[in-house]
Backbone as CSV, one residue per row, in Angstrom:
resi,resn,N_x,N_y,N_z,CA_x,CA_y,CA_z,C_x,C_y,C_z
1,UNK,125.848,82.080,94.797,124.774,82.919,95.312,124.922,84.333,94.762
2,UNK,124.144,84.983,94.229,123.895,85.889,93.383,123.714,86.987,95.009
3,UNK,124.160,88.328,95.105,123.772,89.686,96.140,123.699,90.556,95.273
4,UNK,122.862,91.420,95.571,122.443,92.714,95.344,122.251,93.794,96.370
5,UNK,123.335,94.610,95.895,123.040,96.124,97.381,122.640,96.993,96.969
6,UNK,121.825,97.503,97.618,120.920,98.554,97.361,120.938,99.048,95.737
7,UNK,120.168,97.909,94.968,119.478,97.722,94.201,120.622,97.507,93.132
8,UNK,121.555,96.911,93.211,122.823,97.327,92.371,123.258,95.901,92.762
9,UNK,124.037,94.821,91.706,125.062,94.122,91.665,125.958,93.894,92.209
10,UNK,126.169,93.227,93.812,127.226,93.456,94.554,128.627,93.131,93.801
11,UNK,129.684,94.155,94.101,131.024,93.963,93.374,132.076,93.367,94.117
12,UNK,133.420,92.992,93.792,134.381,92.195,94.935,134.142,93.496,96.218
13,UNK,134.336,94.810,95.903,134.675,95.499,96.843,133.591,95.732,98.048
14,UNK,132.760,95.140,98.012,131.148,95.100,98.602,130.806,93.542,100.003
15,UNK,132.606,93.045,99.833,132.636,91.720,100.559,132.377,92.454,101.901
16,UNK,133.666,93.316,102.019,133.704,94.078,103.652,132.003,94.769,104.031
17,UNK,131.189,94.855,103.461,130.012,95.528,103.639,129.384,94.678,104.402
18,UNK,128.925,93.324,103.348,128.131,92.561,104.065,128.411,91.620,105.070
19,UNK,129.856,91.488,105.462,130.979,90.837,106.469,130.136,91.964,107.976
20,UNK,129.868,92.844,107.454,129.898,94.010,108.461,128.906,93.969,109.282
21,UNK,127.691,93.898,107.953,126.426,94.097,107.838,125.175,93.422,109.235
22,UNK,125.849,93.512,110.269,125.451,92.443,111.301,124.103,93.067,111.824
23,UNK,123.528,94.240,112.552,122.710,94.600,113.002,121.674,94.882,111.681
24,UNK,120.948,94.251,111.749,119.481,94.380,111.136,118.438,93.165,111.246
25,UNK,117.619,93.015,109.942,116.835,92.073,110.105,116.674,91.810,108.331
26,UNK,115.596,90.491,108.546,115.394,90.062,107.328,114.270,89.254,107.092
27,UNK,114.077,89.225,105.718,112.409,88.079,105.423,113.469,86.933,104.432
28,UNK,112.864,86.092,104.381,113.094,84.889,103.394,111.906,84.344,102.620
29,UNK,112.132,83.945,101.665,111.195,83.836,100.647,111.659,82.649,99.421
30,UNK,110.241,82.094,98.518,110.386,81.145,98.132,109.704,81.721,96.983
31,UNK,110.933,81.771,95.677,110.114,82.732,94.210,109.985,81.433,93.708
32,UNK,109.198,81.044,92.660,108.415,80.204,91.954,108.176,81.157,90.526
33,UNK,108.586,80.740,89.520,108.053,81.430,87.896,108.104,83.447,88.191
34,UNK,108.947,83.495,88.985,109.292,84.857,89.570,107.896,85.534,90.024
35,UNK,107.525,85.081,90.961,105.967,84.949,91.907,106.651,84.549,93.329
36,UNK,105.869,85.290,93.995,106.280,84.829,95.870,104.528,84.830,96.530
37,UNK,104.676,84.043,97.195,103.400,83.699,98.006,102.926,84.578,99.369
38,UNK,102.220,85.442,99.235,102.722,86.580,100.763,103.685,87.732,100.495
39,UNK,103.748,88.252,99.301,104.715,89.700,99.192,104.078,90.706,100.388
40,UNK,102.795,90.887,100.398,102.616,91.949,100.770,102.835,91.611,102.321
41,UNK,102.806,90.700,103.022,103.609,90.030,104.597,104.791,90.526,104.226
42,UNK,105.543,90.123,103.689,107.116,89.671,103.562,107.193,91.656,103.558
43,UNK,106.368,92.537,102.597,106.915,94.169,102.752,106.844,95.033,103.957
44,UNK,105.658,94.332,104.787,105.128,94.567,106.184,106.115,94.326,107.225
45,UNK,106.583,92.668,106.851,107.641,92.331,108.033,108.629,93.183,108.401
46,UNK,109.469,93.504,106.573,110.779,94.519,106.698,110.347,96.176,107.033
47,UNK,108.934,96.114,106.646,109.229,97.861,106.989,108.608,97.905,108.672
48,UNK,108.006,97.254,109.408,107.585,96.853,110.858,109.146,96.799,111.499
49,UNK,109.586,95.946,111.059,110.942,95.290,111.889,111.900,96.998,111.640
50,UNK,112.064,97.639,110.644,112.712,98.437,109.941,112.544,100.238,111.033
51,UNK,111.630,100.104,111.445,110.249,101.227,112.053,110.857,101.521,113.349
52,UNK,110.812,99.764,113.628,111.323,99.346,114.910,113.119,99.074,115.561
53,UNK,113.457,99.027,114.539,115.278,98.699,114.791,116.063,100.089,114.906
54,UNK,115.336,100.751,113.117,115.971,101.894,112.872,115.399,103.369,113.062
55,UNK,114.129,103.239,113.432,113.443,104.695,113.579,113.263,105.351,112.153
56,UNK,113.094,104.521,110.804,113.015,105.067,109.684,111.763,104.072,109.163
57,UNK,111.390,104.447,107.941,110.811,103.621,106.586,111.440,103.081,106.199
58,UNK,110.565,102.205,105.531,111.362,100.796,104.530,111.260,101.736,103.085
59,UNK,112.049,101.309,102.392,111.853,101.714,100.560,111.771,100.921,100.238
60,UNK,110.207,100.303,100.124,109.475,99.346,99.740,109.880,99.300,98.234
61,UNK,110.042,100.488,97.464,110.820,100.021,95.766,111.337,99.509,95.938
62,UNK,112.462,99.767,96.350,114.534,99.409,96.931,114.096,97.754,96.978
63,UNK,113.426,97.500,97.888,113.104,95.974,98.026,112.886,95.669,97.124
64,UNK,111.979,95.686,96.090,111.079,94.960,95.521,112.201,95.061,94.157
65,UNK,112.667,96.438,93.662,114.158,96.412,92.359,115.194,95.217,93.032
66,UNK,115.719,95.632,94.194,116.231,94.671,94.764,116.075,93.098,94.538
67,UNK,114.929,92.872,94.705,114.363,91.315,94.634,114.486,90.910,93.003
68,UNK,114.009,91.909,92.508,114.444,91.799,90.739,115.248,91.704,90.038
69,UNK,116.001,92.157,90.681,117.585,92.421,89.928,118.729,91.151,90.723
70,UNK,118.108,90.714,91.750,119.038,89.399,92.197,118.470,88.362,91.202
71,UNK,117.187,88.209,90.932,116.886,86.865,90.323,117.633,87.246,88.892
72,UNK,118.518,86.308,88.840,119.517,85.485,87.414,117.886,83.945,86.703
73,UNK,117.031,83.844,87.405,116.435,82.475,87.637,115.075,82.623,87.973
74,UNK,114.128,82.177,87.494,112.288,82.295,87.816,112.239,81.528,89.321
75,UNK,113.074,80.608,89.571,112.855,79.628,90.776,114.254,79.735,91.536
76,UNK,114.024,80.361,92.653,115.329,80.537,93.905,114.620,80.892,95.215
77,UNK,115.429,80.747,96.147,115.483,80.926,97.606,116.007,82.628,97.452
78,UNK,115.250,83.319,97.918,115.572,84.908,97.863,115.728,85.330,99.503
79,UNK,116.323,86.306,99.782,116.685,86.682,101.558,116.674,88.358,101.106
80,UNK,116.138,89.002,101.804,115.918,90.662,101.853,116.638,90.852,103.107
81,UNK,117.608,91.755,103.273,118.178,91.852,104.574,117.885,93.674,105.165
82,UNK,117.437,94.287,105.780,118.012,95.458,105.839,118.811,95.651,107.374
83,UNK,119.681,96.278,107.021,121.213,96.318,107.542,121.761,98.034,108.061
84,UNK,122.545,97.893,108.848,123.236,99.336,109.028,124.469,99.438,108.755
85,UNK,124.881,100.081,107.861,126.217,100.004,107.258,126.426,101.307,107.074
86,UNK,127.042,102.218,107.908,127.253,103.640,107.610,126.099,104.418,107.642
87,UNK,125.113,104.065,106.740,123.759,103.981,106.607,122.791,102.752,106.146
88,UNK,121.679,103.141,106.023,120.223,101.997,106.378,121.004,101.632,104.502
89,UNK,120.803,99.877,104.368,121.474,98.536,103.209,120.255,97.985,102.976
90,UNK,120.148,97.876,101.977,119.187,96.652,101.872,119.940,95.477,100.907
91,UNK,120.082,94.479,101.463,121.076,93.505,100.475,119.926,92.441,100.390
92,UNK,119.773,91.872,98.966,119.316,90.856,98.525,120.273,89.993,98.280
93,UNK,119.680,88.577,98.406,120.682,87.203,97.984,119.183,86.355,97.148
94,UNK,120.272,85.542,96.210,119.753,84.472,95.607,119.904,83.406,95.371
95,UNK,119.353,82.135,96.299,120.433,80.891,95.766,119.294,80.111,95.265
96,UNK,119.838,78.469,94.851,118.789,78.008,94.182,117.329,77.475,95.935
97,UNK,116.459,77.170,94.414,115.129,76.852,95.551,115.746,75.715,96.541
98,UNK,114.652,75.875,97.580,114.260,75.196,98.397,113.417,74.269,97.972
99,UNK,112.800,73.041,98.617,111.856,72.263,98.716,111.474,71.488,100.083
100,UNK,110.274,71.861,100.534,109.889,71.089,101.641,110.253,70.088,102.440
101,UNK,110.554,69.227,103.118,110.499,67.719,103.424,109.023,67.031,103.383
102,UNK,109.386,65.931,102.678,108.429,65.219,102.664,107.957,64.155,103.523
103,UNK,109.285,63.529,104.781,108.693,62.756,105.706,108.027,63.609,106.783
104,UNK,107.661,62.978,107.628,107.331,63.625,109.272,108.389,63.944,109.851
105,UNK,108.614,65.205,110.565,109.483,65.553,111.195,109.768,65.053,112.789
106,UNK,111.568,65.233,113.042,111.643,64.417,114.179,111.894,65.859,115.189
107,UNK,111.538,66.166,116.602,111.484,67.608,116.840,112.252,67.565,118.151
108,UNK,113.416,68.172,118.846,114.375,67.619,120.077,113.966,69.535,120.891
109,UNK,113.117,68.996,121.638,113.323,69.941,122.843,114.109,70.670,123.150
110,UNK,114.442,72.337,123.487,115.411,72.885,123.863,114.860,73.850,124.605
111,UNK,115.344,74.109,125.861,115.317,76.030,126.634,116.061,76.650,125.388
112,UNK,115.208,77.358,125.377,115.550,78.489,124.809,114.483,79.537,124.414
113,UNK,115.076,81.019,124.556,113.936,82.150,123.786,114.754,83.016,123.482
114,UNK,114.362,83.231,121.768,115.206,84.179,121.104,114.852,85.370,121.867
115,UNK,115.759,86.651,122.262,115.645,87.762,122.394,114.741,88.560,120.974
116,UNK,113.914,89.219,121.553,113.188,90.087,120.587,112.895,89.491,119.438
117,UNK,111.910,88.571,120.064,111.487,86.892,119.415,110.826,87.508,117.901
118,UNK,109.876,88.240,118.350,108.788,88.977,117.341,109.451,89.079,116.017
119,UNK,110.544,89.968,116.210,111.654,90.312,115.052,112.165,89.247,114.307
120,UNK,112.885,89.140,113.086,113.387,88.412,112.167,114.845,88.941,111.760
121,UNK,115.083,88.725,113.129,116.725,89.594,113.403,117.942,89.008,112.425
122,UNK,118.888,89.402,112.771,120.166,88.829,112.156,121.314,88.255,113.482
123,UNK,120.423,88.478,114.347,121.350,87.914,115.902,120.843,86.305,115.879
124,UNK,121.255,85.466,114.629,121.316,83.964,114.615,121.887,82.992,115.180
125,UNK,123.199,83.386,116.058,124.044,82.635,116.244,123.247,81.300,117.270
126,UNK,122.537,81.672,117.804,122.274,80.532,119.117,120.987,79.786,118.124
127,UNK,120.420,79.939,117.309,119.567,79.050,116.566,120.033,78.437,115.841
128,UNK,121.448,78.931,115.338,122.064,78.054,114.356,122.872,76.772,115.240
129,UNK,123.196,77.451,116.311,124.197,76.411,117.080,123.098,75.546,117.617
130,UNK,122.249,75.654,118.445,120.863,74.893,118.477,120.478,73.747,117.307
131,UNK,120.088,74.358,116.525,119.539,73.853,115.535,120.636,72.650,114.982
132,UNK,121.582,72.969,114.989,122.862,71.534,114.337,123.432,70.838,115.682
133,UNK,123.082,71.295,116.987,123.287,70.161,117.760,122.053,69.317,117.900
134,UNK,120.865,69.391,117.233,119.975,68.453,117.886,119.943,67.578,116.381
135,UNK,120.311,68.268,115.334,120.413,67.573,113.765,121.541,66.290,114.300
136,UNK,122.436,66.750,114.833,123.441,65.808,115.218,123.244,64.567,116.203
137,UNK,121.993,64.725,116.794,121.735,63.805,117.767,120.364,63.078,116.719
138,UNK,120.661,63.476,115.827,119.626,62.568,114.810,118.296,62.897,114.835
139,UNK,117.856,64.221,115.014,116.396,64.741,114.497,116.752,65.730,113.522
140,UNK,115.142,66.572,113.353,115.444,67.342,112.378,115.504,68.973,112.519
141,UNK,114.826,69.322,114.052,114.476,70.686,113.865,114.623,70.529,115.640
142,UNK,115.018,71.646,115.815,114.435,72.012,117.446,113.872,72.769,118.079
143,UNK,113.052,72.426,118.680,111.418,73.090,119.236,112.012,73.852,120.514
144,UNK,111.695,75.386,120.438,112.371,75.893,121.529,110.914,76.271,123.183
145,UNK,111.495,75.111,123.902,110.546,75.898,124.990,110.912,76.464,126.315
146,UNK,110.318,77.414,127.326,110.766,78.225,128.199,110.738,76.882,129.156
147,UNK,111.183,77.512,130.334,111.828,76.945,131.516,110.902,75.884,132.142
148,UNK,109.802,76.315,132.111,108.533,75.482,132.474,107.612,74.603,131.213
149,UNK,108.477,74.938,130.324,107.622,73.612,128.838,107.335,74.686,128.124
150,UNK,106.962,75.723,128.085,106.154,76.433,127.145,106.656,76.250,125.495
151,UNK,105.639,75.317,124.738,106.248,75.943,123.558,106.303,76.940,123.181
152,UNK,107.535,77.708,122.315,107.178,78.973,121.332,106.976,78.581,120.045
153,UNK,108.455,78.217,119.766,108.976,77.711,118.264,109.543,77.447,117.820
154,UNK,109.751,76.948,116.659,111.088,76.094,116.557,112.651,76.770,115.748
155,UNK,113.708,76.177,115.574,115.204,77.482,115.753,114.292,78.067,113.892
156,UNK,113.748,77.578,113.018,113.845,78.404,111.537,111.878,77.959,111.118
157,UNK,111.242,77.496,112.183,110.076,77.469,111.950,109.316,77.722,112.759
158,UNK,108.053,77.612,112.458,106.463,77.824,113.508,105.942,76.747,113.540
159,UNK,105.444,76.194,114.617,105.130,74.828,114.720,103.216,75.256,115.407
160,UNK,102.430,74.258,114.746,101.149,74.303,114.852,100.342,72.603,114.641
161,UNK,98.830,72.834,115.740,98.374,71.622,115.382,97.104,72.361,115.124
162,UNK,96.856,70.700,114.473,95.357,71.099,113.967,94.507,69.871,114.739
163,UNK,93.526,70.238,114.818,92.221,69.298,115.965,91.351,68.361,114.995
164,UNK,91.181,69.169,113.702,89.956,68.751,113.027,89.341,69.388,112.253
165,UNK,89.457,70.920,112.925,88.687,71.877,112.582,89.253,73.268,112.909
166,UNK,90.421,73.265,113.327,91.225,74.868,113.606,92.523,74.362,113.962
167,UNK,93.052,75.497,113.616,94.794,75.237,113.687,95.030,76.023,115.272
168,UNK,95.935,75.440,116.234,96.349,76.207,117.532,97.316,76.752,117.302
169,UNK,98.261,77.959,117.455,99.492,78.044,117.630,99.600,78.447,118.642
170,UNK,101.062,78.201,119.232,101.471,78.366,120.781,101.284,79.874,121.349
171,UNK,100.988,79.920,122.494,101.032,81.299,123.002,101.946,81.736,124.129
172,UNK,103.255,81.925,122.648,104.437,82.137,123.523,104.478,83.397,122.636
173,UNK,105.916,84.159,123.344,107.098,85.027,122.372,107.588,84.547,121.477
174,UNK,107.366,84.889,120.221,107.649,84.186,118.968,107.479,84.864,117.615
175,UNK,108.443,84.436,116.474,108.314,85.003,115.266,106.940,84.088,114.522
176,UNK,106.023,85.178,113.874,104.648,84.804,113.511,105.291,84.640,111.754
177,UNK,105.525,83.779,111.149,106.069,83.342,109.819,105.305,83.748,108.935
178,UNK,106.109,84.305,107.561,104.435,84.023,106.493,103.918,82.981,106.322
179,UNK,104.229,82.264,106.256,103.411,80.777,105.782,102.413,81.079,107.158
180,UNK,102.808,80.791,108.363,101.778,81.147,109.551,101.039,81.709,109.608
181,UNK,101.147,83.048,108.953,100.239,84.310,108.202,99.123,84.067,107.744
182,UNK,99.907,83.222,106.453,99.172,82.817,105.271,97.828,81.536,105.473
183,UNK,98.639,80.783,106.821,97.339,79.846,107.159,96.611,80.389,108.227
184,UNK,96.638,81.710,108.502,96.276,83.020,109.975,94.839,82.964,109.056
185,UNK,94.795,83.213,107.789,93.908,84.193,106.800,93.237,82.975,106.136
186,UNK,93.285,82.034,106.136,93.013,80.869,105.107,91.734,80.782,105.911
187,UNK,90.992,80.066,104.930,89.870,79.274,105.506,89.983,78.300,106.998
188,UNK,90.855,77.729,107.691,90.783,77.511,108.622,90.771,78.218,109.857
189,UNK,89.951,78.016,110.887,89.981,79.311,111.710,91.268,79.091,112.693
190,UNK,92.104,79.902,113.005,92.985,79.534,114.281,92.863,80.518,115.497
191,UNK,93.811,79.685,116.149,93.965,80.338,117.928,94.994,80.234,118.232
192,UNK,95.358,80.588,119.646,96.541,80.661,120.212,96.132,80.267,121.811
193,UNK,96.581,79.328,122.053,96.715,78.171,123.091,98.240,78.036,123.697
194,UNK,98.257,77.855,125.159,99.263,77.916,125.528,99.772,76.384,125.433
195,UNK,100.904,75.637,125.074,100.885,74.449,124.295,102.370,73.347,125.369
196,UNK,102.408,72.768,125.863,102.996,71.965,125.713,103.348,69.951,125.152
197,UNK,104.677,69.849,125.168,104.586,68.846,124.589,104.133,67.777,124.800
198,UNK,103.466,67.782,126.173,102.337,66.564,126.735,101.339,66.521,125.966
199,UNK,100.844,67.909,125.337,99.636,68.090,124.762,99.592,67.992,123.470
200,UNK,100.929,67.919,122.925,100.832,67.258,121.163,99.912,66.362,120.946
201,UNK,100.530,65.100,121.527,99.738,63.868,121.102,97.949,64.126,120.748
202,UNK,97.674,64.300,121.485,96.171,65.141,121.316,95.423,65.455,120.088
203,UNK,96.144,65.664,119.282,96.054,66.498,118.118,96.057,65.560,117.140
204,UNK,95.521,65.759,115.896,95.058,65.057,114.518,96.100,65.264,113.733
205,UNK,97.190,66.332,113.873,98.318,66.784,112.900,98.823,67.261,114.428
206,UNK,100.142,67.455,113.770,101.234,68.572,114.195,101.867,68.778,113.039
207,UNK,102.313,70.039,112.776,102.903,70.477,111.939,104.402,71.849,111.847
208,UNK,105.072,71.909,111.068,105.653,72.704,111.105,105.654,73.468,109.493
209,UNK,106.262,74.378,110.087,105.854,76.007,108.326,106.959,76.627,108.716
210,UNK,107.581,76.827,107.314,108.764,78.056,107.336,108.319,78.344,105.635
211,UNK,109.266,78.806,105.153,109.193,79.640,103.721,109.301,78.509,102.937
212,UNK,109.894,77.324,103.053,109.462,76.047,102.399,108.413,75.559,102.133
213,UNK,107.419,75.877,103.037,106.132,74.927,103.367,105.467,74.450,104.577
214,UNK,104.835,73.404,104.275,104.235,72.642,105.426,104.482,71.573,105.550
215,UNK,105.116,70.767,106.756,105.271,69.436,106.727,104.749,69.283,108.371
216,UNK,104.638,67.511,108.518,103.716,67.123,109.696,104.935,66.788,110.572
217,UNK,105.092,66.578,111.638,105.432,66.394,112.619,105.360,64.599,113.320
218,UNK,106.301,64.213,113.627,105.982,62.864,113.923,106.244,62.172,115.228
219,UNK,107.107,63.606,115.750,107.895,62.987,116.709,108.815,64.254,117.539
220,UNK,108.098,64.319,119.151,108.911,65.008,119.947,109.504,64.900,120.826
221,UNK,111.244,64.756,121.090,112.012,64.187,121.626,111.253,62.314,121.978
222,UNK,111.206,61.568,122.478,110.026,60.700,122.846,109.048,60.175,122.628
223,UNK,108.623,61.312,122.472,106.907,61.259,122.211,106.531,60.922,120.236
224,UNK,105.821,59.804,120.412,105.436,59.716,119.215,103.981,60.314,118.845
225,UNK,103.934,61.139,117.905,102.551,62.027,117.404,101.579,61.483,116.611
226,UNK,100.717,61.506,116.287,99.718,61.014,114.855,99.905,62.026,113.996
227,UNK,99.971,61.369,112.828,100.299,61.549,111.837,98.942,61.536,110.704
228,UNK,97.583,61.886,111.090,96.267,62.043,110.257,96.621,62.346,108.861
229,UNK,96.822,61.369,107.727,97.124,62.163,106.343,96.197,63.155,106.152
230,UNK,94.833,62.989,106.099,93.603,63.840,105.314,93.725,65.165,106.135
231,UNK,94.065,65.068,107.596,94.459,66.107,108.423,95.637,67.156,107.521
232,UNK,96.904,66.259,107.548,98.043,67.094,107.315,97.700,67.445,105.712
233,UNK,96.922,66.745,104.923,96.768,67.391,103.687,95.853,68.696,103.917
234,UNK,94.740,68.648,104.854,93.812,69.940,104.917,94.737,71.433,105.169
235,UNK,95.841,70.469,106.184,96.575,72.454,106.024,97.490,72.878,105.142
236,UNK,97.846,71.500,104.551,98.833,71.982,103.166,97.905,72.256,102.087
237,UNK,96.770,71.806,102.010,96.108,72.630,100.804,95.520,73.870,101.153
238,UNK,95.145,74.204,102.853,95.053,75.581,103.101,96.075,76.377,102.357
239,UNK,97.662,76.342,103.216,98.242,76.923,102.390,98.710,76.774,100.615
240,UNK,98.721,75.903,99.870,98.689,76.139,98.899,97.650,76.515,97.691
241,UNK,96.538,76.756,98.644,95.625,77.693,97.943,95.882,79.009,98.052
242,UNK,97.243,79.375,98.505,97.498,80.970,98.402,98.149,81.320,97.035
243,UNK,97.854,82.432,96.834,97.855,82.691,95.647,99.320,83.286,95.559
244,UNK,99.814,83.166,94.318,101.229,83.752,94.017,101.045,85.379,93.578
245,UNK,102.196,86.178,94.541,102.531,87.335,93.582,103.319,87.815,92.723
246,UNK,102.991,88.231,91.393,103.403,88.674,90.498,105.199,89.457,90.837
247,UNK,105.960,89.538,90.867,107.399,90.101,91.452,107.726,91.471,90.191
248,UNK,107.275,91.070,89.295,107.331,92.361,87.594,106.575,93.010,87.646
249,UNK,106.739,94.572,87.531,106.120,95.298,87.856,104.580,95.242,86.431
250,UNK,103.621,95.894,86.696,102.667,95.784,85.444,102.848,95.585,84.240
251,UNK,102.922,94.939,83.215,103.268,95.656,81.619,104.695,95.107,81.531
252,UNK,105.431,94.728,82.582,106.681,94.224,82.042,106.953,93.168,82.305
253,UNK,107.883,92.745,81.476,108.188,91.284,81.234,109.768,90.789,81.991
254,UNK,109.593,89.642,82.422,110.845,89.431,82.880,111.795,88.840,82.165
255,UNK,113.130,89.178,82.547,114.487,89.244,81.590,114.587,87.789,81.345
């Protein structure tokens, strides 16, 4: 995995930094031919979250040299972090891409609500521990809901259905994803419905979106879902009618 700190080549001596680097937040992202889908979300998220953590601006350059100078590769999994380390960090990482799943997803119920849900914090620990105990009981993702059912979302995605004709997302406390964004703005119209898992079945799709993509949903704790192909294709071609952004600045070419 390739890092970059504040816009510079992380060196051995730069381990203790990002060991450190615990209070902040971050976007994740999916470069393609050194193009990202949603830059201008992904600059919003960090300087919003940034506004809000640290009482400063983002250096929307810093990011964006940052993002440039990690890619070794046209196609990787990229992470923007900004951090407090003495002072305001911005550390980039680069590993190779991601790719979607292609079956239906299996989805295991959990209480739970991230603190200062909105945010795209670096306080992971209980989504990660979440998230690999329900992998372990043989699904794939876990759907976090409050005390009384409420869905929000799931430990590294946004989970949404579609009817036919509009996408719902839950109307909980929750991180609003780019991809979520990105199908916010698309030709399909959406809403926000207060959602539980009685009320999946209902639905023509269920789906889930993170920086990977879109995949359908098949199955919650129990409950078996429909699985509408022409459905789950309408919101994956919503989102992949978004357009890629350029990551090189005008006039220049990448290394």
């Amino acid at each position: 995995m390739n890092t970059v700190i504040d816009g510079r080549p992380a060196g051995a001596g730069d381990v203790a930094l990002a060991i450190t680097a615990r209070y902040g937040h971050f976007t994740a992202m999916q470069v393609r031919g050194r193009r990202v889908r949603g830059l201008a979300f992904h600059l919003d998220r960090l300087d919003s979250a940034t506004r809000e953590l640290f009482g400063q601006e983002l250096d929307r350059d810093l990011v964006l040299d940052s993002i440039r100078t990690v890619l070794d590769r046209d196609d990787a999994s990229v992470r923007v972090y900004v951090c407090e380390v003495d002072r305001l960090r911005v550390i980039a990482t680069a590993a190779p891409p991601a790719e979607v799943a292609t079956v239906p997803q299996r989805l295991r119920s959990v209480r739970h609500q991230r603190f200062l849900a909105h945010v795209k914090h670096t306080g992971g620990f209980a989504q990660g521990y979440l998230g690999r105990q329900v992998k372990a009981e043989g699904f794939d993702e876990a759907l976090f809901t409050t005390a009384d059912g409420v869905i929000s979302e799931g430990s590294i995605t946004n989970l949404g259905c579609f009817d036919g004709s509009r996408i719902i997302w839950p109307d909980a406390p929750m991180l609003r994803g780019i991809t979520m964004r990105l199908l916010e703005v698309s030709d399909i119209p959406s809403e926000r419905r207060v959602l539980r898992v009685a009320d999946l079945p209902g639905f023509e799709a269920v789906f889930l979106s993170n920086s990977h993509g879109v995949v359908a949903v098949g199955q919650v704790d129990d409950v078996v879902l429909k699985v509408n192909d022409e459905a789950v294709a309408t919101v994956v071609g919503a989102y992949e009618a978004t357009p890629w952004d350029a990551l090189e600045r005008a006039g220049q070419d990448a290394p």
